[in-house]
C-alpha atoms as one frame of an Amber mdcrd trajectory, in Angstrom:
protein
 111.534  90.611  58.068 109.541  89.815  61.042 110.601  85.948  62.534 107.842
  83.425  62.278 107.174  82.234  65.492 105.407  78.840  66.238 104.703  77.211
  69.703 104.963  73.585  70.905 104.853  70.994  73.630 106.981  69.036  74.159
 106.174  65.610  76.364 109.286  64.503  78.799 108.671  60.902  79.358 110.927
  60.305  82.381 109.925  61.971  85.950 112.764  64.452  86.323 113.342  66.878
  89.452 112.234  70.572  89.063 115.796  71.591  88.918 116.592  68.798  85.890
 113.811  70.098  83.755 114.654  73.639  84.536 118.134  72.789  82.517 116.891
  70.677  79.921 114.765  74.147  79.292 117.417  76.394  79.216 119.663  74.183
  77.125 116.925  74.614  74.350 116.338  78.060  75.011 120.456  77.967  73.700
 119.367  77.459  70.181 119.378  81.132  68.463 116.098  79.832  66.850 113.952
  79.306  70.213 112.498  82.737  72.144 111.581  80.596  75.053 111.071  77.339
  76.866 109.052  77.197  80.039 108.130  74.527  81.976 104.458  73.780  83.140
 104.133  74.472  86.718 101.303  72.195  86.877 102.095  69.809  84.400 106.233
  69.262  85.157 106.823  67.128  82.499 105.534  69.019  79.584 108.118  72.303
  78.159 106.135  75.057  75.744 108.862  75.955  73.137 108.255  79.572  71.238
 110.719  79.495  67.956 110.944  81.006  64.932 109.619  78.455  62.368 112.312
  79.917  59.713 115.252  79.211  61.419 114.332  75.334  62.843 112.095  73.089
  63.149 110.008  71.374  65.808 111.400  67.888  65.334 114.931  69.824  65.644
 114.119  71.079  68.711 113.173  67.362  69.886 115.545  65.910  69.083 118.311
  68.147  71.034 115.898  67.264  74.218 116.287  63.545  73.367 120.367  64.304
  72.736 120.602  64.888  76.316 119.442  61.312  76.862 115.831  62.213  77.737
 112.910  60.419  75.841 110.918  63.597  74.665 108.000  63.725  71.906 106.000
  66.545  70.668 102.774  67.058  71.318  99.699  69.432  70.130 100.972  69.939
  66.774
C-alpha cells in the first residue's frame, strides 16, 4: 500500500541561526514517518514537513520540534 503523504508548515517562533534550524530539521526528518523537512530559504523560520499521514500526525510532529525546547506551531493546515 502506497504511504499517504501530507505536507505542513511549521512556524519556529524564536530567531534561530541557519545552522540551529538546519538540526531542528533533520531531527524531524529522524521520525520513520517524515520523507522530508526543509527549511525556507527565504522565510528561515518556517520548516515544510512531507509525512506519511498513516504513520503520524501533524501535531506529533510539533510537538517533537517544541521537545527540543523551541516554541513551534503549525501553520496552513
Amino acid at each position: 500500500m502506497k504511504p499517504a503523504i501530507a505536507n505542513f508548515m511549521i512556524h519556529v517562533d524564536e530567531p534561530l541561526s541557519e545552522a540551529e534550524m538546519a538540526s531542528l530539521a533533520d531531527t524531524v526528518c529522524t521520525s520513520r514517518c517524515v520523507t522530508s523537512a526543509c527549511v525556507s530559504a527565504n522565510d528561515p523560520h518556517l520548516m515544510l514537513v512531507s509525512y506519511d499521514s498513516d504513520c503520524t500526525t501533524a501535531r506529533d510532529i510539533v510537538e517533537q520540534v517544541r521537545s527540543r525546547g523551541v516554541h513551534a506551531e503549525a501553520v496552513g493546515l
